[in-house]
C-alpha positions as a LaTeX table, in Angstrom:
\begin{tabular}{lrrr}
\hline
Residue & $x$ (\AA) & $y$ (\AA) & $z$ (\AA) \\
\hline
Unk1 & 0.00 & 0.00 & 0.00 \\
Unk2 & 2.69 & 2.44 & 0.43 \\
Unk3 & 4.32 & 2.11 & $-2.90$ \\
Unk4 & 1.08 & 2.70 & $-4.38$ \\
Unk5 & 0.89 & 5.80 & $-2.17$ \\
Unk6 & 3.99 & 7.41 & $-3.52$ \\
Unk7 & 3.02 & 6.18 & $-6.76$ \\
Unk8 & $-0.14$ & 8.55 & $-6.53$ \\
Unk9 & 1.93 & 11.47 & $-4.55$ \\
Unk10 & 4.08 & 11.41 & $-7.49$ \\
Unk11 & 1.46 & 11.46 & $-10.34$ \\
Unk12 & $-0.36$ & 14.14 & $-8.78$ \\
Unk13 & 2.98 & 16.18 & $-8.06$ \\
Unk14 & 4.27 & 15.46 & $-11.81$ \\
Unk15 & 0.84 & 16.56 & $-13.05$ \\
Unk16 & 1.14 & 19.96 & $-11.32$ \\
Unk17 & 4.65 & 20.88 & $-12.22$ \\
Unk18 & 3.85 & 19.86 & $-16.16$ \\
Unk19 & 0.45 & 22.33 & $-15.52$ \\
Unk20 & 2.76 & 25.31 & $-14.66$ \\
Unk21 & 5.44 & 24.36 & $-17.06$ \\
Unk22 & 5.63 & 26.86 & $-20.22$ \\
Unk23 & 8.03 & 24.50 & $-22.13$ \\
Unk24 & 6.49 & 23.18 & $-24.82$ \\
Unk25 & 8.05 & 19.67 & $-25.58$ \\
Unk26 & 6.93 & 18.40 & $-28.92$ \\
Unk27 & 8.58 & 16.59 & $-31.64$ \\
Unk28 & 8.35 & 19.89 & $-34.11$ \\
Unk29 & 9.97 & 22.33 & $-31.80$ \\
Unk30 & 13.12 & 19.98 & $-31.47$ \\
Unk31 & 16.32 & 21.04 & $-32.83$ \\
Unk32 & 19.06 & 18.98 & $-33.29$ \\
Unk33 & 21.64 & 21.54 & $-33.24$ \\
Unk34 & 20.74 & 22.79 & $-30.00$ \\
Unk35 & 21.65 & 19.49 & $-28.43$ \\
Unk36 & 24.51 & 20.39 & $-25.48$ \\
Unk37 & 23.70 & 17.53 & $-22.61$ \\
Unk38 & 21.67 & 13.86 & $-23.77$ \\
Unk39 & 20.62 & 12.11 & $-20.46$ \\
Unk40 & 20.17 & 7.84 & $-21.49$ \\
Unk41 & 18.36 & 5.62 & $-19.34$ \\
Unk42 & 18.54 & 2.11 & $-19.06$ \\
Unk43 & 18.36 & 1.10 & $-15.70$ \\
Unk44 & 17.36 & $-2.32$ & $-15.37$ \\
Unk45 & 19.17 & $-5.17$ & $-15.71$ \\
Unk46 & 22.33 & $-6.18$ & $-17.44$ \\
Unk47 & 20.63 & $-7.91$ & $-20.23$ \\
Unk48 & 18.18 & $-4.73$ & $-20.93$ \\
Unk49 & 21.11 & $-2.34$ & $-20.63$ \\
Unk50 & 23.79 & $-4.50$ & $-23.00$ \\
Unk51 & 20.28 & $-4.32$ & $-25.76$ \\
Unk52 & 20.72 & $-0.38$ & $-25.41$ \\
Unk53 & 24.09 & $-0.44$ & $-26.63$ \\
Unk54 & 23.30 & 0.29 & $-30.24$ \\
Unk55 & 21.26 & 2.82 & $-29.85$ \\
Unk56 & 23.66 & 4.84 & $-27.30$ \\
Unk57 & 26.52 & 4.29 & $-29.56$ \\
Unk58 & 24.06 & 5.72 & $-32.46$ \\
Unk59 & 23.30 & 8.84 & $-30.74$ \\
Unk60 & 27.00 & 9.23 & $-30.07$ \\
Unk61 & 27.35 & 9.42 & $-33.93$ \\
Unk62 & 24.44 & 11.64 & $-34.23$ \\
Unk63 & 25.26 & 14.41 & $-31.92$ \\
Unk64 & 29.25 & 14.07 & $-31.42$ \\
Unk65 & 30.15 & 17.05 & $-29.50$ \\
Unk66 & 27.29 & 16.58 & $-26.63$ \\
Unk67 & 27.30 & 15.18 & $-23.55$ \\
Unk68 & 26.00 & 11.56 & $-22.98$ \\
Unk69 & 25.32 & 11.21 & $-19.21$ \\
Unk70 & 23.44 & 7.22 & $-19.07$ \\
Unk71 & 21.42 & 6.72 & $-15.77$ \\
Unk72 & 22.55 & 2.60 & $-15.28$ \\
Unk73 & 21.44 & 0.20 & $-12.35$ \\
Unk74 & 23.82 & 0.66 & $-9.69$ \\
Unk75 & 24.20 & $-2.99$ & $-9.31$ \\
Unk76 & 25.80 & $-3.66$ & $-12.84$ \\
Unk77 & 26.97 & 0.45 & $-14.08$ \\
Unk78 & 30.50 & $-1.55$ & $-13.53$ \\
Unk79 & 30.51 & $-3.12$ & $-16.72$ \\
Unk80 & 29.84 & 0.01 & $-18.70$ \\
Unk81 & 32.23 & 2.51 & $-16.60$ \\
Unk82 & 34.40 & 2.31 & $-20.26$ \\
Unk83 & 32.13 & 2.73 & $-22.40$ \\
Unk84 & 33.97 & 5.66 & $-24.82$ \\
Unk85 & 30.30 & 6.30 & $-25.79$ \\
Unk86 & 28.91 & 7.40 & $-22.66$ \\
Unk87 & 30.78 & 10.70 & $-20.97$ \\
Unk88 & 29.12 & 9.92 & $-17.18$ \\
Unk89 & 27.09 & 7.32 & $-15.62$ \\
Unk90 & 24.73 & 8.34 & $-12.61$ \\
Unk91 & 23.42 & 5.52 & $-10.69$ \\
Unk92 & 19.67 & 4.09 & $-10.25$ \\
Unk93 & 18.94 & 2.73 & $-7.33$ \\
Unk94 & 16.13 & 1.26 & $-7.98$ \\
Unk95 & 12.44 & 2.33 & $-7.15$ \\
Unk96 & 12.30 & 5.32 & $-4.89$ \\
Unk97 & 15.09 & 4.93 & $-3.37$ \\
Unk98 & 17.29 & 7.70 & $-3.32$ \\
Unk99 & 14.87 & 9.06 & $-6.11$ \\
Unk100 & 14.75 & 12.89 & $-5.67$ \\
Unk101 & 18.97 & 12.28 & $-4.39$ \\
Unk102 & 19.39 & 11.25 & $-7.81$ \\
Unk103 & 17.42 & 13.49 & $-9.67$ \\
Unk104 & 19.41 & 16.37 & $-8.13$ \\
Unk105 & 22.37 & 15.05 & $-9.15$ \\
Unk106 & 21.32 & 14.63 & $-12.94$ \\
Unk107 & 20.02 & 18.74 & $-12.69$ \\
Unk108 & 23.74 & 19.30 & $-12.19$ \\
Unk109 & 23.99 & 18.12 & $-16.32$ \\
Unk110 & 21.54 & 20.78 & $-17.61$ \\
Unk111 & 19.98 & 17.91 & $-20.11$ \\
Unk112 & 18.60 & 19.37 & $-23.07$ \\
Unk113 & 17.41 & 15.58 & $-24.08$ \\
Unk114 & 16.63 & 12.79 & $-22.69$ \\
Unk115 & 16.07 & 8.96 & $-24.13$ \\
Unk116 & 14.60 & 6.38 & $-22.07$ \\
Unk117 & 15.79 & 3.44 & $-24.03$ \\
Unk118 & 14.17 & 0.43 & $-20.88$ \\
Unk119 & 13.15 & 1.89 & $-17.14$ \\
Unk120 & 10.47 & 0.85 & $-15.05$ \\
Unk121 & 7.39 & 3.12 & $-14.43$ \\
Unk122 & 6.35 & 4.86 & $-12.38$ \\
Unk123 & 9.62 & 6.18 & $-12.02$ \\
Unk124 & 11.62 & 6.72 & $-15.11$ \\
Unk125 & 9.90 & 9.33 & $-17.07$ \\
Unk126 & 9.31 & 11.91 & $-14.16$ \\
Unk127 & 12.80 & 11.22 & $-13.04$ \\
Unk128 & 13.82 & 12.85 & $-16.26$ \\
Unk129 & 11.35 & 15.21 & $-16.66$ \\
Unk130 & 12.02 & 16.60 & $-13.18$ \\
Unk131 & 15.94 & 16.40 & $-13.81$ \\
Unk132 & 14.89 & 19.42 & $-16.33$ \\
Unk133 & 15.48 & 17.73 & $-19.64$ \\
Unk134 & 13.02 & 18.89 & $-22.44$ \\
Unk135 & 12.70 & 17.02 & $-25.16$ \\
Unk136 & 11.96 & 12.96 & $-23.72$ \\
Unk137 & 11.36 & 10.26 & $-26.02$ \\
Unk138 & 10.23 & 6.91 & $-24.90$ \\
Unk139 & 8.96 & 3.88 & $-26.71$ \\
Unk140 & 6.78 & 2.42 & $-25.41$ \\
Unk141 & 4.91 & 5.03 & $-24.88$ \\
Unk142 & 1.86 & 3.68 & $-23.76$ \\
Unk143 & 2.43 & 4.90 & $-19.45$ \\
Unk144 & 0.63 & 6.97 & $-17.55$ \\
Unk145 & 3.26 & 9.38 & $-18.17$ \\
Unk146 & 2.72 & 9.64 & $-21.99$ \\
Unk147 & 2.12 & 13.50 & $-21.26$ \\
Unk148 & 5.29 & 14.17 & $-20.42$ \\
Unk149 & 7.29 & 12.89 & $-23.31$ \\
Unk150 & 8.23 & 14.83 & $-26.38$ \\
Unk151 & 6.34 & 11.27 & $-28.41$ \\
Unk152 & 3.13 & 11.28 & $-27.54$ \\
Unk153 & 1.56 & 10.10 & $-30.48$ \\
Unk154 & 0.66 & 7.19 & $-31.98$ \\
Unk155 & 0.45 & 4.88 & $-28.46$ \\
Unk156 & 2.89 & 2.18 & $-28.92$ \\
Unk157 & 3.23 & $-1.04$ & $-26.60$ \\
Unk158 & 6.33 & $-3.67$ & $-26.52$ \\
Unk159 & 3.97 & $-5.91$ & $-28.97$ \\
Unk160 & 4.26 & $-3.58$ & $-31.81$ \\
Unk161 & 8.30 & $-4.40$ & $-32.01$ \\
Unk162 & 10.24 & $-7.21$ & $-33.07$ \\
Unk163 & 12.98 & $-7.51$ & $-30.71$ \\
Unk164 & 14.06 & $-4.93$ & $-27.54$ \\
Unk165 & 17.16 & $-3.38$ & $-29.85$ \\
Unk166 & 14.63 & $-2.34$ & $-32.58$ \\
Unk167 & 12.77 & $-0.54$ & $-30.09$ \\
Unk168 & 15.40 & 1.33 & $-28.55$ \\
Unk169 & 16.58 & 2.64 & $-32.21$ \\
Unk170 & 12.80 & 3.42 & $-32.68$ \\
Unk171 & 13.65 & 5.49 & $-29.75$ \\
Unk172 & 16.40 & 7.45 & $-30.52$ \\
Unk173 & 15.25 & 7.78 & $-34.51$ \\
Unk174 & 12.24 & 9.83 & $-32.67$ \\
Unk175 & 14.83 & 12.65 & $-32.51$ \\
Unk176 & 16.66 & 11.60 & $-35.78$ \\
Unk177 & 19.22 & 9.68 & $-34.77$ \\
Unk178 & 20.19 & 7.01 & $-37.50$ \\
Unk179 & 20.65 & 3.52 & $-37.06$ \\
Unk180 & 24.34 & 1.98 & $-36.32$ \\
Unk181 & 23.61 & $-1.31$ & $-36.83$ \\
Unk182 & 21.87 & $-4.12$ & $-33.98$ \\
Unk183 & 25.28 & $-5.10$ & $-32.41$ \\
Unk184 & 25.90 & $-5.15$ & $-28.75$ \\
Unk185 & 28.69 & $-3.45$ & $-27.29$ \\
Unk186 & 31.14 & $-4.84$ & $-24.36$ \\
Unk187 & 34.83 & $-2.60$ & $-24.00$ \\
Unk188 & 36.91 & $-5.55$ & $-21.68$ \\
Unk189 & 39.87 & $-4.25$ & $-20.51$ \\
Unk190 & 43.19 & $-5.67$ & $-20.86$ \\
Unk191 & 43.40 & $-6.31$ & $-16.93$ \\
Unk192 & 40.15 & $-7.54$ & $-16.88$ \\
Unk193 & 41.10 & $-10.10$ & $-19.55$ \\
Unk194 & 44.56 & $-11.29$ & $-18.21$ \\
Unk195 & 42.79 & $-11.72$ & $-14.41$ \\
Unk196 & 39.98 & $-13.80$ & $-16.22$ \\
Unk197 & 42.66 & $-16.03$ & $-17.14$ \\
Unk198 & 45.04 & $-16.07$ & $-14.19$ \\
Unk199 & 41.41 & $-17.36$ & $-12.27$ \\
Unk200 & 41.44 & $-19.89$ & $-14.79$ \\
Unk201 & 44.75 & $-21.35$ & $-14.31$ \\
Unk202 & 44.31 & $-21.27$ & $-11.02$ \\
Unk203 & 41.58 & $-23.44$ & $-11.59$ \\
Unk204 & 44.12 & $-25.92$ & $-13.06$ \\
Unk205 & 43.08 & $-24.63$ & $-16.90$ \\
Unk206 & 45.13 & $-25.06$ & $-19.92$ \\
Unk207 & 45.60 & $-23.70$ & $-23.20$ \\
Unk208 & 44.87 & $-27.07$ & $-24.56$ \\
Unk209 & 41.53 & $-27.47$ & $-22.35$ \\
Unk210 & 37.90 & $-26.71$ & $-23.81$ \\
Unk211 & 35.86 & $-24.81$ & $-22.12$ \\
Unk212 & 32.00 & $-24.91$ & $-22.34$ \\
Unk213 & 29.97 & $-22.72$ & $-19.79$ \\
Unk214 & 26.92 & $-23.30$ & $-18.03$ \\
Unk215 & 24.44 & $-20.27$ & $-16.29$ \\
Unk216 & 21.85 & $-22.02$ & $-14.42$ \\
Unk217 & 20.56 & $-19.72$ & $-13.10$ \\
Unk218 & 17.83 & $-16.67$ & $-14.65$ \\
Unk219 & 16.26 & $-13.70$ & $-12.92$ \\
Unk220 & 12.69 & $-15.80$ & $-12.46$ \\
Unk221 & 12.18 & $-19.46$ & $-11.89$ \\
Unk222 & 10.23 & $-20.08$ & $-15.02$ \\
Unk223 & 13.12 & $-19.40$ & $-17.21$ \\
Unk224 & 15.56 & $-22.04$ & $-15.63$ \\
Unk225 & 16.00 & $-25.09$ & $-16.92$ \\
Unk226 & 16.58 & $-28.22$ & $-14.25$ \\
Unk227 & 19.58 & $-28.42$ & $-12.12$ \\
Unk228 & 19.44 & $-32.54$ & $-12.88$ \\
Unk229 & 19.26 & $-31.87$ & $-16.31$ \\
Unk230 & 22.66 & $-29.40$ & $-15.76$ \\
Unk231 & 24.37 & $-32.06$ & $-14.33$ \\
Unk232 & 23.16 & $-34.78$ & $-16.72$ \\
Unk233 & 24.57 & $-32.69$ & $-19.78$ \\
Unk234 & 27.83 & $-32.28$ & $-17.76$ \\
Unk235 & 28.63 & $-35.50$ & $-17.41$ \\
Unk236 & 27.68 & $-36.12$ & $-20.91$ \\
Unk237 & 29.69 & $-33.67$ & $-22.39$ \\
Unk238 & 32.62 & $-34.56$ & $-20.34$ \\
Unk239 & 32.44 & $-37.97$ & $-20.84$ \\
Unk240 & 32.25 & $-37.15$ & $-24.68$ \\
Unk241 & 35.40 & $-34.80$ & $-24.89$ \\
Unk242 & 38.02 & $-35.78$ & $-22.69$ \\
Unk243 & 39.81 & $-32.31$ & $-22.72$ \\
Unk244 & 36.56 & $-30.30$ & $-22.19$ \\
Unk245 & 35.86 & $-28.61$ & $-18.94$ \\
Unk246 & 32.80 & $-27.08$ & $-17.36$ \\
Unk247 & 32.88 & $-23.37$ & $-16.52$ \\
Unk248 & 29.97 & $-22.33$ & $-14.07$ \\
Unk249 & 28.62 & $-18.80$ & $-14.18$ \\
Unk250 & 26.24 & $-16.83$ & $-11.85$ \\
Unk251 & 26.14 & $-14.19$ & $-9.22$ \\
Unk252 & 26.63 & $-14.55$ & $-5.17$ \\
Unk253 & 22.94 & $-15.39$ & $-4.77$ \\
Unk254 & 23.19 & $-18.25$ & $-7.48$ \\
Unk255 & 26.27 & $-19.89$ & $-5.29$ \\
Unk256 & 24.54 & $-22.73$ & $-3.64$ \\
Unk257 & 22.65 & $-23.58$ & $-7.04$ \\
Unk258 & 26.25 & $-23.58$ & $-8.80$ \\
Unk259 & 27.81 & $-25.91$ & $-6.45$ \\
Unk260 & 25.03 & $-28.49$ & $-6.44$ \\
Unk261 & 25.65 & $-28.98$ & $-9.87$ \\
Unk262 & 29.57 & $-28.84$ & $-9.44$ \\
Unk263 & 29.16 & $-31.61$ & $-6.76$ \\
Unk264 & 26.52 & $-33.30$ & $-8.81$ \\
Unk265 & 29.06 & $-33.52$ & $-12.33$ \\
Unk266 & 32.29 & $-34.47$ & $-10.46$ \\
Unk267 & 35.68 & $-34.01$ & $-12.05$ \\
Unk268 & 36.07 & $-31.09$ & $-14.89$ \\
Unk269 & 33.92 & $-28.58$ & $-13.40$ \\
Unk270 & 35.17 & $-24.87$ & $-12.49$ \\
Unk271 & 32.83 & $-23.09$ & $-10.22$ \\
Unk272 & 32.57 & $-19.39$ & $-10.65$ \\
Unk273 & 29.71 & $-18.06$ & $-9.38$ \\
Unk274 & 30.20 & $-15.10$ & $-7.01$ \\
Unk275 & 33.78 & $-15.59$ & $-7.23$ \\
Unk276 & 34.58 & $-12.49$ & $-9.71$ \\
Unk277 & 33.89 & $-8.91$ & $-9.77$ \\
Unk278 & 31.53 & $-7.91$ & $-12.13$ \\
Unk279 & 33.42 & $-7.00$ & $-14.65$ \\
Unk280 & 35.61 & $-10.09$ & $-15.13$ \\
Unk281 & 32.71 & $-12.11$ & $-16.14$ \\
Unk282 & 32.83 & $-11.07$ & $-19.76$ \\
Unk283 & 36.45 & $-11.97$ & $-20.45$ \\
Unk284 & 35.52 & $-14.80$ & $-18.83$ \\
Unk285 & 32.50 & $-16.10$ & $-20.81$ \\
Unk286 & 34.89 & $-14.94$ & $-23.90$ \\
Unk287 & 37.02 & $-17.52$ & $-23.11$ \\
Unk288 & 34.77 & $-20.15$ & $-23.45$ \\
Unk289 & 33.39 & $-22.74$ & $-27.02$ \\
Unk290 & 29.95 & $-22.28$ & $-26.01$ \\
Unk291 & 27.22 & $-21.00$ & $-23.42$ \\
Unk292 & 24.80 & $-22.95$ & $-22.29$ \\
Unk293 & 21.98 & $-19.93$ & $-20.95$ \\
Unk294 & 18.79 & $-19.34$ & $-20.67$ \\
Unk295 & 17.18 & $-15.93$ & $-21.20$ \\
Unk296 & 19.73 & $-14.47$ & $-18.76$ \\
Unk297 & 22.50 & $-11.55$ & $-18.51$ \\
Unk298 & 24.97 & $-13.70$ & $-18.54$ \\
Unk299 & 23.27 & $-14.85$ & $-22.22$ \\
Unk300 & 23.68 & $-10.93$ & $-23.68$ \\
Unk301 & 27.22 & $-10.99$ & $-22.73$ \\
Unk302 & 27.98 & $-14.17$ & $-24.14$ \\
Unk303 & 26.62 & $-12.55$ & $-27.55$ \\
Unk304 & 28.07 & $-9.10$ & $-26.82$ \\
Unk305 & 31.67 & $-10.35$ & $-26.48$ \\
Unk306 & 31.00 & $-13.81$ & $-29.54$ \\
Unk307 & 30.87 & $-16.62$ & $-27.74$ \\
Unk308 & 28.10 & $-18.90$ & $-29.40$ \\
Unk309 & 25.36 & $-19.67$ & $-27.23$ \\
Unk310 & 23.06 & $-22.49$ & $-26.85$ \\
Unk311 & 19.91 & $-20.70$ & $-25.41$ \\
Unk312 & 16.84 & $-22.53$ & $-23.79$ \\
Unk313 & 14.04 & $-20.95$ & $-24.22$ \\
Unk314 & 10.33 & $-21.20$ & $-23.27$ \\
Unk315 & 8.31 & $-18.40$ & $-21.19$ \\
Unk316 & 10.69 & $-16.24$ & $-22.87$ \\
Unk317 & 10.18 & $-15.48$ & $-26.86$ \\
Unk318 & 14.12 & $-15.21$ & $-28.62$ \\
Unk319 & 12.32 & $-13.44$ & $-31.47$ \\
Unk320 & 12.49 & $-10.50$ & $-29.02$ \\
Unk321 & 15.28 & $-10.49$ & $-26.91$ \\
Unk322 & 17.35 & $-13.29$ & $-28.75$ \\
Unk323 & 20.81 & $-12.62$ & $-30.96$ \\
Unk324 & 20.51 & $-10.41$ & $-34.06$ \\
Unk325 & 24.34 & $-10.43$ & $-35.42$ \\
Unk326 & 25.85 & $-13.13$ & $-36.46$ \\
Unk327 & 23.13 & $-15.51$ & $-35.56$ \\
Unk328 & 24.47 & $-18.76$ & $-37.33$ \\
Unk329 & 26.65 & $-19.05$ & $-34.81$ \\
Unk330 & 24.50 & $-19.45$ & $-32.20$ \\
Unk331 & 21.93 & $-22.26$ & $-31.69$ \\
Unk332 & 18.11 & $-21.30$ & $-29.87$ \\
Unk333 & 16.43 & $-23.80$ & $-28.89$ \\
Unk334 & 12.71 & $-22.81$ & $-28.23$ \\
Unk335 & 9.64 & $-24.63$ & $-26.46$ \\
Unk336 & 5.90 & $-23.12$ & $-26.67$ \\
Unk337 & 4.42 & $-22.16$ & $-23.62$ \\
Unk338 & 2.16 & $-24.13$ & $-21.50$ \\
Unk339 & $-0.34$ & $-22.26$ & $-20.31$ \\
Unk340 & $-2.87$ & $-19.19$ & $-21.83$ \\
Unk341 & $-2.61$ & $-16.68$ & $-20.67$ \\
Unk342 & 0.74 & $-16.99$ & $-19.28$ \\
Unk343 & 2.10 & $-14.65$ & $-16.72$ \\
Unk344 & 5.87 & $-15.08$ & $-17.93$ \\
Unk345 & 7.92 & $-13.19$ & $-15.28$ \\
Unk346 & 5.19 & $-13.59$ & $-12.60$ \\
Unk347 & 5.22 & $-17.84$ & $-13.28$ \\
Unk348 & 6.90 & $-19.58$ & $-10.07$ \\
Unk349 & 6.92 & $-22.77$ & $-11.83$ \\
Unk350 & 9.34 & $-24.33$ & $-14.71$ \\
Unk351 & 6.71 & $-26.16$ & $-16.52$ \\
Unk352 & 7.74 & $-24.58$ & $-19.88$ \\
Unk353 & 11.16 & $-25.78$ & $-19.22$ \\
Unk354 & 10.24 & $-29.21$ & $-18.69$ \\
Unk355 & 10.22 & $-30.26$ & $-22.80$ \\
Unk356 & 13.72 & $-28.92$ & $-23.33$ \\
Unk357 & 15.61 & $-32.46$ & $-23.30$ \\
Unk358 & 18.81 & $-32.89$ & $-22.28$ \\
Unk359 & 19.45 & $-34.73$ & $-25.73$ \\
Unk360 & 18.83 & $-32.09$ & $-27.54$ \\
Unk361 & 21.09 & $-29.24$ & $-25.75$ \\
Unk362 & 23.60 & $-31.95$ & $-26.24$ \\
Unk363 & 22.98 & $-31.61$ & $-29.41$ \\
Unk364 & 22.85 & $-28.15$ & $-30.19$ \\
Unk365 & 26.02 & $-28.29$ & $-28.19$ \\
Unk366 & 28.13 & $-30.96$ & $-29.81$ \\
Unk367 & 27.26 & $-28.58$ & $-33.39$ \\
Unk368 & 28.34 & $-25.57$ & $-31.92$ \\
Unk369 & 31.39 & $-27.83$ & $-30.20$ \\
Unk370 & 32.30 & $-28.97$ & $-33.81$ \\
Unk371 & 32.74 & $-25.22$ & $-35.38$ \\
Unk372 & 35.31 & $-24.14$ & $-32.70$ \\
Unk373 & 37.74 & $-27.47$ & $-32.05$ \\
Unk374 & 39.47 & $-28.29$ & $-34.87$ \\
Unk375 & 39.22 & $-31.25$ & $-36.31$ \\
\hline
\end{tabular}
């Protein structure tokens, strides 16, 4: 009841500010050339964030002399501090907390624009409209806060795009901004690289070893596949390739589902999970033939920095948030769902899940296995 409170105190205070407000925001009165300060948001998780990529690094073409400032989930702003696109990162902490603390801090940036390329509601849009930016584009657009942004018109949802990149460069090409292309972007730093493998061979890795990575875990229950069925392809796949290891990846919460499956495979497996900082994870996942991943982070970085993937999916739809580069390399393999209507991130069950095999992610990776160890 009390979120729902300050969701109300806010509409109502939003609603009177805009009501006194003289700036008129619309798409004809924008000018380009005017463009000093760009605020971009995408503060939700890492996946969302790595699927604005493209469209920050195409409003860094289109306007090369201003300011990107990027408002990025505190938890994960690690992995972008390099960025060369972004000039400043301000962190979200998520809901209302610290809200008006960080809206103070963006003022100090005197945004001209701002893009909100993925942010939850009911926050995101007044956030930026009371850090003073003018112009805000936003797709979708179809929030209570559609008065606010510079877009208002036509009402758009998330079902009227393909995939989550499309709709962030339908976002910036609201303002003009053309296209770069759909590819995600990762910078890894040498140090970040070279400690990613020193962990490695402290593991007891060599050169000569294969390395195929596992992410059991996902942000919901629904989108996990089996912890038996983990350990079953483990021992499979290292029973089948005699110099091929098992790298498992996941965060400090994901620990004690990691080592059930390390203890469950047996020899070969290198348990990772919670065991690197942030940013070490990519180089990490680089190193590896393949990822096995559901709908997950961990499954955007594995694309971002080229490992192939072999993606499970179910509640989740890869036509949306699946790879668009390069996508021979990677293999999808996708169940329908169960139930109608399904409640996707609300499910606490792995129904969905159940008719992915572990034959067939053998499968998918023994053919990605094949492309990357020469014969």
């Amino acid at each position: 009841m009390r979120l729902k409170a300050a969701d109300r105190f806010l509409y109502r205070y939003v609603l009177a500010r805009k009501s006194t407000d003289r700036r008129s925001n619309g798409v004809g009165l924008f000018r380009p050339e005017e463009v000093r300060n760009i605020l971009v948001v995408s503060s939700t998780a890492i996946g969302d964030t790595l699927l604005s990529t493209p469209a920050i690094r195409a409003v860094r073409k289109a306007f090369p002399k201003a300011r990107i400032v990027a408002l990025l989930n505190a938890a994960n702003m690690e992995l972008f501090s390099n960025n060369p696109n972004i000039a400043m990162i301000v962190p979200y902490h998520g809901g209302y907390s610290r809200f008006f603390r960080t809206i103070s801090e963006l003022k100090k940036y005197e945004l001209d624009l701002a893009f909100i390329l993925h942010g939850n509601e009911p926050q995101a849009t007044p956030m930026c409209y009371l850090s003073g930016a003018r112009f805000i584009f936003k797709l979708p657009n179809d929030s209570e806060y559609n008065f606010l942004l510079s877009n208002r018109e036509p009402v758009l949802g998330w079902g009227d795009f393909s995939h989550g990149i499309e709709a962030r460069l339908a976002t910036a090409a609201l303002a003009g901004v053309a296209a770069d292309g759909p590819r995600m972007e990762l910078f890894i730093e040498d140090r970040d690289r070279e400690a990613a493998r020193e962990f490695l061979r402290s593991e007891g890795v060599s050169e000569n070893d294969i390395l195929a990575g596992f992410q059991p875990g996902a942000s919901t229950l629904s989108r996990q596949w089996f912890p038996e069925r983990f350990i079953e392809l483990g021992k499979k796949l290292t029973a089948s390739y005699p110099g091929l290891k098992i790298v498992l990846t996941g965060s400090p919460a994901e620990r004690a589902l990691c080592e059930r499956i390390r203890a469950g495979i047996g020899e070969g497996v290198i348990d990772s999970a919670g065991r690197l900082p942030l940013r070490q994870v990519p180089p990490l996942i680089e190193s590896l033939s393949a990822f096995v991943t559901g709908d997950t982070g961990p499954m955007h970085i594995s694309i971002a920095v080229g490992t192939p993937i072999v993606a499970l999916y179910a509640v989740a739809d890869h036509r949306k948030t699946g790879p668009l580069v390069e996508r021979d390399r990677h293999v999808i393999i996708q169940k329908p769902r169960t139930c109608d209507p399904c409640v996707s991130k609300r499910c606490a069950y792995q129904k969905c899940m159940e008719a992915i095999s572990v034959d067939e992610v053998f499968e998918a990776v023994e053919k990605v296995l094949r492309r990357r160890i020469p014969a």
